[in-house]
C-alpha positions as CSV (number, residue, x, y, z in Angstrom):
1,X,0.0,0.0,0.0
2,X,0.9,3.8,0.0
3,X,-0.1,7.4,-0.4
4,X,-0.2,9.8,-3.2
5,X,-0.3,13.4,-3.3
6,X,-0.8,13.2,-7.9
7,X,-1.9,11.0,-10.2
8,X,1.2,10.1,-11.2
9,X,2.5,8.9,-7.5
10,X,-1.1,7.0,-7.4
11,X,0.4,5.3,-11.0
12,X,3.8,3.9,-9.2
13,X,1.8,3.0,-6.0
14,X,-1.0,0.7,-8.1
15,X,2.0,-0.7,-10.6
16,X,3.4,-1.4,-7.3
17,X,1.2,-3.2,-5.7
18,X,-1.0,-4.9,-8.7
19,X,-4.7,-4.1,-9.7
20,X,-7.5,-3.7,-8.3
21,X,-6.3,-1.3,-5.6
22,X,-8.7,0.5,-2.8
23,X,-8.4,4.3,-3.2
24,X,-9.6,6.5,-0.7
25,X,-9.1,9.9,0.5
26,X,-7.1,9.9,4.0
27,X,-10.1,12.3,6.0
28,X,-13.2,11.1,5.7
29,X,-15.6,8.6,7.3
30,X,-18.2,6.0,6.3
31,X,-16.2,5.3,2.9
32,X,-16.7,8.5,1.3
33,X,-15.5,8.6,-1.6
34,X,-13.8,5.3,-1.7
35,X,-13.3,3.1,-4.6
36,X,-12.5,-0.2,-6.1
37,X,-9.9,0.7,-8.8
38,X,-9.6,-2.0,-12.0
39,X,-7.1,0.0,-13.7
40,X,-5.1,2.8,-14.9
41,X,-7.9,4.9,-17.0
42,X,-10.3,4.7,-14.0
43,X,-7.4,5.8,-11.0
44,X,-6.5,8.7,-13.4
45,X,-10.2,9.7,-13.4
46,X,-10.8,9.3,-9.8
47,X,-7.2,10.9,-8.9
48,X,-9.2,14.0,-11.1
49,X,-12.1,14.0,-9.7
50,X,-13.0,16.7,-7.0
51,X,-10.9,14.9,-4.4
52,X,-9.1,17.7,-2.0
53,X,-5.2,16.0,-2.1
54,X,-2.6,17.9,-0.5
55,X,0.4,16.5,1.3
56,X,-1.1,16.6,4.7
57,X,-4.0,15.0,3.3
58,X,-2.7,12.2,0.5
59,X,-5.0,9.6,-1.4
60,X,-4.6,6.1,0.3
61,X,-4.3,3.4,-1.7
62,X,-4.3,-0.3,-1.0
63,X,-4.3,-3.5,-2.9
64,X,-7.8,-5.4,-2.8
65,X,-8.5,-8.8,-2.1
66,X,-10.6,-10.1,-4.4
67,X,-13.5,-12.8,-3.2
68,X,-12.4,-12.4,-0.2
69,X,-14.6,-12.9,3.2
70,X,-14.7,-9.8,5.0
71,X,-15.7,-10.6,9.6
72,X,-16.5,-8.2,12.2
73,X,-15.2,-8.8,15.5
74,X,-16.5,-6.8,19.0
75,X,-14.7,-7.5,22.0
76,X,-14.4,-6.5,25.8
77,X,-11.2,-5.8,27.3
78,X,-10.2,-4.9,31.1
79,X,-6.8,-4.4,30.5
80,X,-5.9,-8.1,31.6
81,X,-8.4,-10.0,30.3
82,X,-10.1,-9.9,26.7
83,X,-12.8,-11.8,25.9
84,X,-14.5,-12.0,22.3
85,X,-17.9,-10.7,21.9
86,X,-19.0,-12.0,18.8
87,X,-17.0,-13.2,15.2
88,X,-19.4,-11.7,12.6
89,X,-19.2,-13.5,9.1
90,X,-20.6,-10.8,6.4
91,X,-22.8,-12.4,3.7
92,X,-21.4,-9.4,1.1
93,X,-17.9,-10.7,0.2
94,X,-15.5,-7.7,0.7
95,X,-15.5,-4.5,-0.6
96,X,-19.0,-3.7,0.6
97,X,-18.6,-1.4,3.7
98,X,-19.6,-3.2,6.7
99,X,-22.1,-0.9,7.7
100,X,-24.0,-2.1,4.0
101,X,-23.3,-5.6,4.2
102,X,-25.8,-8.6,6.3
103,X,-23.5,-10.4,9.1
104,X,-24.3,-13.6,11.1
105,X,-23.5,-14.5,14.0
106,X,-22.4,-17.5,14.9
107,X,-19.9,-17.6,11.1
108,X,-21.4,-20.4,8.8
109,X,-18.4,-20.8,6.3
110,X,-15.4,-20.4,8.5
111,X,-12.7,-23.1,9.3
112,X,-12.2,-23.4,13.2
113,X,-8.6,-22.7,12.4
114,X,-9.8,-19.1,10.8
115,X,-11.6,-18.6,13.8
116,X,-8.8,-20.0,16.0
117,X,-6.7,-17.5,14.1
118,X,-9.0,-14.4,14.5
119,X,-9.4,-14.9,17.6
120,X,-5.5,-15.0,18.6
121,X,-5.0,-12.3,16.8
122,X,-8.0,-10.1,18.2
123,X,-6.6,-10.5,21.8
124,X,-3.2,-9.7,20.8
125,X,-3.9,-6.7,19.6
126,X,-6.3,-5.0,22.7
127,X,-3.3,-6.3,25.0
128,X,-1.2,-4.1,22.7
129,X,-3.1,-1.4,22.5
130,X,-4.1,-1.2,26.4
131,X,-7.6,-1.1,25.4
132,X,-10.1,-0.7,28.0
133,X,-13.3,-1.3,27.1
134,X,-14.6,-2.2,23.7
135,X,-13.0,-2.7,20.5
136,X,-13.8,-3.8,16.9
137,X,-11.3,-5.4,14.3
138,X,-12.6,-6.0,10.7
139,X,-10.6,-8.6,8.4
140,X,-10.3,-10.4,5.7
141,X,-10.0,-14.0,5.2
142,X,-9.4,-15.7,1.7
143,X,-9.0,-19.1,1.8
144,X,-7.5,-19.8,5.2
145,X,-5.2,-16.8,5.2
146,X,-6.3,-14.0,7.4
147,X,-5.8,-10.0,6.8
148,X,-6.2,-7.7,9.6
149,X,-8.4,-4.4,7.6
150,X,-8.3,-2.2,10.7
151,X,-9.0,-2.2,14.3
152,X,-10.5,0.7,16.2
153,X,-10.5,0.9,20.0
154,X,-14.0,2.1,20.7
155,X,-17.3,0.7,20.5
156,X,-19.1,0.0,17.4
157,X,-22.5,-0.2,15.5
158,X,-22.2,-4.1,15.9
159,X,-22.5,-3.5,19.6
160,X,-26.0,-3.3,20.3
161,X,-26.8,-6.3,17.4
162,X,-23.8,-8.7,19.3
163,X,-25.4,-7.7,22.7
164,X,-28.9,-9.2,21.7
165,X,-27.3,-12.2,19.9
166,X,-25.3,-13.1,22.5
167,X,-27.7,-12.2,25.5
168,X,-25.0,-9.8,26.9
169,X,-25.4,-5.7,27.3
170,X,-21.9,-5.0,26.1
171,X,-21.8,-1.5,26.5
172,X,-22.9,-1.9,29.7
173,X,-20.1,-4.2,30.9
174,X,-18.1,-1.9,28.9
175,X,-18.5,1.6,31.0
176,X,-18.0,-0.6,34.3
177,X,-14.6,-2.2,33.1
178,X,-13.8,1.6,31.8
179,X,-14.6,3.1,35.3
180,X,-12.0,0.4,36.7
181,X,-14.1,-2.6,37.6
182,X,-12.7,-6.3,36.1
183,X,-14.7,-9.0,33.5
184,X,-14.2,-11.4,36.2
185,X,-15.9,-9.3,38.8
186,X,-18.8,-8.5,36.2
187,X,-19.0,-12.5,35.3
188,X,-18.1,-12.2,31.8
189,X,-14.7,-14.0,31.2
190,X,-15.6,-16.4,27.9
191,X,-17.1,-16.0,24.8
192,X,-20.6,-16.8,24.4
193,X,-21.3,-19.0,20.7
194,X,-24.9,-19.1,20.2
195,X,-27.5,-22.0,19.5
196,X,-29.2,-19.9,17.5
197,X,-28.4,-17.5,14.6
198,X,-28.6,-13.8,14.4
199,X,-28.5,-11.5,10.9
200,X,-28.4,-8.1,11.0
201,X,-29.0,-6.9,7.8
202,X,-28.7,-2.7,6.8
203,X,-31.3,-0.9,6.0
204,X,-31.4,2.1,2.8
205,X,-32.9,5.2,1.9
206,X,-33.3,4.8,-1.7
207,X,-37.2,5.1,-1.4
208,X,-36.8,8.7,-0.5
209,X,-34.0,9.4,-3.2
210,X,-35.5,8.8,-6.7
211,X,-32.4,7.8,-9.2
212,X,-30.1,6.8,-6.6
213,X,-28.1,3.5,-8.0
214,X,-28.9,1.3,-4.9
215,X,-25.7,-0.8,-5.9
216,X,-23.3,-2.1,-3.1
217,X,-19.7,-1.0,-2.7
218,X,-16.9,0.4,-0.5
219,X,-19.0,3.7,0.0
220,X,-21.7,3.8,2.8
221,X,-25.2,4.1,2.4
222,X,-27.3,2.2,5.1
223,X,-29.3,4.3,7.4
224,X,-30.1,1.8,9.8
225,X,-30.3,-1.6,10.7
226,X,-32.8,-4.8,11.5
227,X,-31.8,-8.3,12.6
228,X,-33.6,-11.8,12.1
229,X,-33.3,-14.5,14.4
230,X,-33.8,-18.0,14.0
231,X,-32.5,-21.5,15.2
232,X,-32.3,-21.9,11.2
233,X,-29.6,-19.8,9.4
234,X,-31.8,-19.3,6.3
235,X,-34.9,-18.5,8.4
236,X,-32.8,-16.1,10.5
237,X,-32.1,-14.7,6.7
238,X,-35.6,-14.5,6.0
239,X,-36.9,-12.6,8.8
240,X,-34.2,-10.2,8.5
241,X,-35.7,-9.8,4.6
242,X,-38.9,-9.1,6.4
243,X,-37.7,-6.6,8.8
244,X,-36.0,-4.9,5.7
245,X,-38.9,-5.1,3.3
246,X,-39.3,-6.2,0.5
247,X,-39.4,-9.9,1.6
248,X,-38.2,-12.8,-0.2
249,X,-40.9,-14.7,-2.6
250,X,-41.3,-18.4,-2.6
251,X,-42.4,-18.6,-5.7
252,X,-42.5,-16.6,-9.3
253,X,-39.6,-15.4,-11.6
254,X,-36.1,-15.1,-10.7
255,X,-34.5,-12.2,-13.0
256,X,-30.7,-13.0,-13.7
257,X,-28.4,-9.9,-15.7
258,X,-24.4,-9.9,-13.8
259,X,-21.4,-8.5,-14.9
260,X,-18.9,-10.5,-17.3
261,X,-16.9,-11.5,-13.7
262,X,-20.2,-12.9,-12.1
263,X,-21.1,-14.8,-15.0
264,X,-19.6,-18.1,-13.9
265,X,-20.3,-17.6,-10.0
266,X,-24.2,-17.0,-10.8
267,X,-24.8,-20.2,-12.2
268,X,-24.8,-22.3,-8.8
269,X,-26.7,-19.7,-7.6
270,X,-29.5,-19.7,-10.5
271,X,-29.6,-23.5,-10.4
272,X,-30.9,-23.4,-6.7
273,X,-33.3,-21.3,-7.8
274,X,-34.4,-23.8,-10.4
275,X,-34.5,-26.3,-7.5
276,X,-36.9,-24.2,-5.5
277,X,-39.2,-24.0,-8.5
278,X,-38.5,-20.6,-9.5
279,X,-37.8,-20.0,-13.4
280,X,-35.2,-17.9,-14.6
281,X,-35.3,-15.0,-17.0
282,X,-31.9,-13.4,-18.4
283,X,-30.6,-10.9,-20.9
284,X,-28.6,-12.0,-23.8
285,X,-25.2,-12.3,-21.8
286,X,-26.1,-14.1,-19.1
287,X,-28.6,-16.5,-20.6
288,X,-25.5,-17.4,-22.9
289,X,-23.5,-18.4,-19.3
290,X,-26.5,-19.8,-17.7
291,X,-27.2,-22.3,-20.6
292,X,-23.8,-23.4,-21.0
293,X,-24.1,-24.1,-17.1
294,X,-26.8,-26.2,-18.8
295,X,-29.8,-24.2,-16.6
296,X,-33.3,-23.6,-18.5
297,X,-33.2,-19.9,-18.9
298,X,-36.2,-17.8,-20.7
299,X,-34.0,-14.4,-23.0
300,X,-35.8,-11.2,-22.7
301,X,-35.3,-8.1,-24.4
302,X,-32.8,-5.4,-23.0
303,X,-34.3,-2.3,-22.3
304,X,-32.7,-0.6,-26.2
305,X,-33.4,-3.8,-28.0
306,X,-37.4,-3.9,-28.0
307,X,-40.7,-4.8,-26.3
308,X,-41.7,-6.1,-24.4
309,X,-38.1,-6.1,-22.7
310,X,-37.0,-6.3,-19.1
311,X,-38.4,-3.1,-18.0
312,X,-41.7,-3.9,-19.2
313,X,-42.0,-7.4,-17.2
314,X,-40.9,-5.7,-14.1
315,X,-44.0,-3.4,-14.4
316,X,-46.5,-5.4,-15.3
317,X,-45.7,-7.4,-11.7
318,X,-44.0,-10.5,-14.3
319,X,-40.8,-10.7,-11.9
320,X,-40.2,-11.7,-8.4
321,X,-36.6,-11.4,-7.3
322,X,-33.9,-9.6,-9.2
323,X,-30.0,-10.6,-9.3
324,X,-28.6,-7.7,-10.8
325,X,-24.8,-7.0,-10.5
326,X,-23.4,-3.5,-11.1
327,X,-20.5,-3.8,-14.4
328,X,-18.6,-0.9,-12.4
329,X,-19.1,2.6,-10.6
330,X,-20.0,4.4,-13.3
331,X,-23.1,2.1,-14.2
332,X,-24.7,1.5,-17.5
333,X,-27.7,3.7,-17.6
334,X,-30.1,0.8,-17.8
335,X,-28.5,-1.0,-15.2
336,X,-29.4,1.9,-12.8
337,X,-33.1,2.2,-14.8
338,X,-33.8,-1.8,-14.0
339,X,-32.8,-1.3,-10.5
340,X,-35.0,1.7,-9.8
341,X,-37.9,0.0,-11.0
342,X,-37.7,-2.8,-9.3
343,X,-37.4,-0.9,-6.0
344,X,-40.5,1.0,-6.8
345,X,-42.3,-2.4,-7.7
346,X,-40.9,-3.3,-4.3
347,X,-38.9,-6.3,-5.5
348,X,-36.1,-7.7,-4.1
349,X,-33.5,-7.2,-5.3
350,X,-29.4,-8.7,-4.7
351,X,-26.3,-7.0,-6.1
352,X,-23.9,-9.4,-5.0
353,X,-23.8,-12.9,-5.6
354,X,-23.2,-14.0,-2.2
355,X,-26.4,-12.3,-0.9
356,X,-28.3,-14.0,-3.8
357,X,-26.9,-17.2,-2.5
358,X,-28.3,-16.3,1.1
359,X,-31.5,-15.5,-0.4
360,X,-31.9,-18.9,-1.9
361,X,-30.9,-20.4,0.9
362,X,-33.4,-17.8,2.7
363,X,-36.4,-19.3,0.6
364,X,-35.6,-22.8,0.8
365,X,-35.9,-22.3,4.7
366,X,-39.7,-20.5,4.2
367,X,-40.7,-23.3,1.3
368,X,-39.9,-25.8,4.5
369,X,-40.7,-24.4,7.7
370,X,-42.7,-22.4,9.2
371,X,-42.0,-18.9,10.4
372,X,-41.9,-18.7,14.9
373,X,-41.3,-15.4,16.6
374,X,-39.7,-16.0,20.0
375,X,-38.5,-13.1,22.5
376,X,-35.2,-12.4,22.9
377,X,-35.2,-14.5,26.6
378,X,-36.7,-17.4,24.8
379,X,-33.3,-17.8,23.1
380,X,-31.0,-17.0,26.1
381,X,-33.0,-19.1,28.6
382,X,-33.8,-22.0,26.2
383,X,-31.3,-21.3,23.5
384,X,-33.4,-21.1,21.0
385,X,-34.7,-24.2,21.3
């Protein structure tokens, strides 16, 4: 990684370090105005963009791990002891911002010698920091190798979504160890993995904001949150869906148009749909991929190549789910057309493949079983069960 004050520096730093590269300005929260780079002509246009760069305040710039995991980790520490609130496994690979992307807790795809790992790591780091209190790490894991993204010694928005998961108030314990007290005085001295699982999944804005591209990336835009529960992972998936409306069908059309890098990834992905009964519409491109990948796939018209096309389907209520990944951040114009419409035809939509896979997974659970609501002491006092 490094920092750059001109395009050119930005140049030598990406050559450096190999494409794609994370760029981001050095003062800003929330991911403003950070980007996934994929090569020279689009760093030279964001390096000139409106981007204030002076030497006390360079552009960042970072190689990016590609299909990579990306986990959220909260912990307690009293100075002597740490003790892990929660490992959060994001469903959005990453890349997403965190405060975007769905989480689970307990992890669902994770070796125990990740975890093993993460954990290690977490609790060297607040004994190297002196941390008191609470403290959130993000990394990355591909494969089995782990990458430490950053760590911040203060509470985060996780907090109060760990503290009903695990059936521990957090930031309660917290202030107490802060105002000198111990974890083994307040009880608290192991981490807590759940029976059940817990999904907080973000909540948007893009009702209120007409023409807003509601595509995911290293840039913030959440609002809010909601969180499902469920001694099922996909039903825990679900309810978070409902909490976050629209909800996910379980039955109907599944719409499939990804970007050329997607193209292979989808077609697991659409075949589940298959198997859940669903049937699969595409544009040119992908219905090419999908029927090599030997999946029954109906072609309909892009919005420039006649009617009735995809536009026209979404309106008249003939789709039910959308899988629609953005081909870069400057969209096509249709790409942000087809999204808009299906968020005023309140249809879900998924703009990563990984949260399409959860939603599949999502529906299986609601074709299956039915949908309980227990209170939160139901699961801490019974675990769920």
């Amino acid at each position: 990684n490094g920092s750059a004050i001109s395009t050119d520096d930005a140049i030598a730093i990406a050559n450096k370090v190999g494409y794609p590269v994370l760029v981001r300005p050095s003062f800003v929260l929330g991911g403003r105005a950070m980007e996934l780079v994929y090569n020279e002509g689009d760093l030279r246009r964001y390096m000139g963009s409106a981007i204030e760069v002076t030497p006390d305040r360079p552009v960042l710039i970072d190689r990016f791990l590609e299909d990579a995991v990306e986990v959220d980790v909260d912990c307690i520490s009293d100075g002597e002891t740490t003790v892990i609130g929660a490992i959060m496994e994001h469903i959005e690979e990453a890349g997403i911002h965190s405060g975007d992307s769905a989480c689970v807790i307990p992890t669902f795809s994770l070796s125990q010698k990740v975890l093993d790992e993460i954990s290690l790591a977490t609790r060297a780091m607040a004994r190297e920091l002196n941390v008191r209190g609470l403290m959130n790490v993000q990394f990355a894991v591909k494969g089995e190798d782990v990458y430490v993204l950053e760590v911040n010694p203060r509470a985060s928005r996780t907090v109060p979504f760990v503290s009903k998961a695990i059936g521990v108030p957090l930031a309660k314990l917290a202030a107490k160890v802060m105002a000198g007290g111990s974890l083994r005085e307040l009880g608290f001295t192991r981490e807590i993995v759940p029976k059940h699982f817990s999904v907080k999944e973000a909540v948007f804005p893009f009702l209120r904001y007409e023409g807003l591209d509601i595509s995911l990336g290293p840039e913030m835009k959440s609002t809010g949150e909601v969180m499902g529960m469920d001694v099922d992972l996909g039903l825990a998936y679900a309810k978070s869906q409902m909490a976050a409306p629209p909800p996910l069908p379980k039955k109907g059309k599944v719409f499939v148009s990804v970007k050329d890098t997607d193209k292979e990834a989808v077609i697991p992905v659409a075949r589940e749909f298959v198997k859940l009964g669903f049937e699969i519409i595409s544009t040119s491109g992908t219905a090419k991929a999908l029927s090599k990948g030997k999946i029954k796939v109906t072609k309909v018209f892009k919005i420039h190549e006649g009617r009735p096309n995809v536009l026209d389907r979404i309106k008249n209520g003939d789709i039910n789910f959308i899988i629609n990944t953005p081909s870069g951040k400057i969209p096509r114009e249709h790409e942000v057309v087809i999204r808009n419409a299906a968020l005023a035809a309140k249809i879900p939509i998924m703009t990563t493949v990984r949260a399409a896979l959860a939603s599949a997974n999502g529906i299986r659970s609601l074709q299956k079983r039915k949908v309980q609501v227990r209170s939160l002491q139901e699961y801490h006092c019974s675990g769920g069960l």
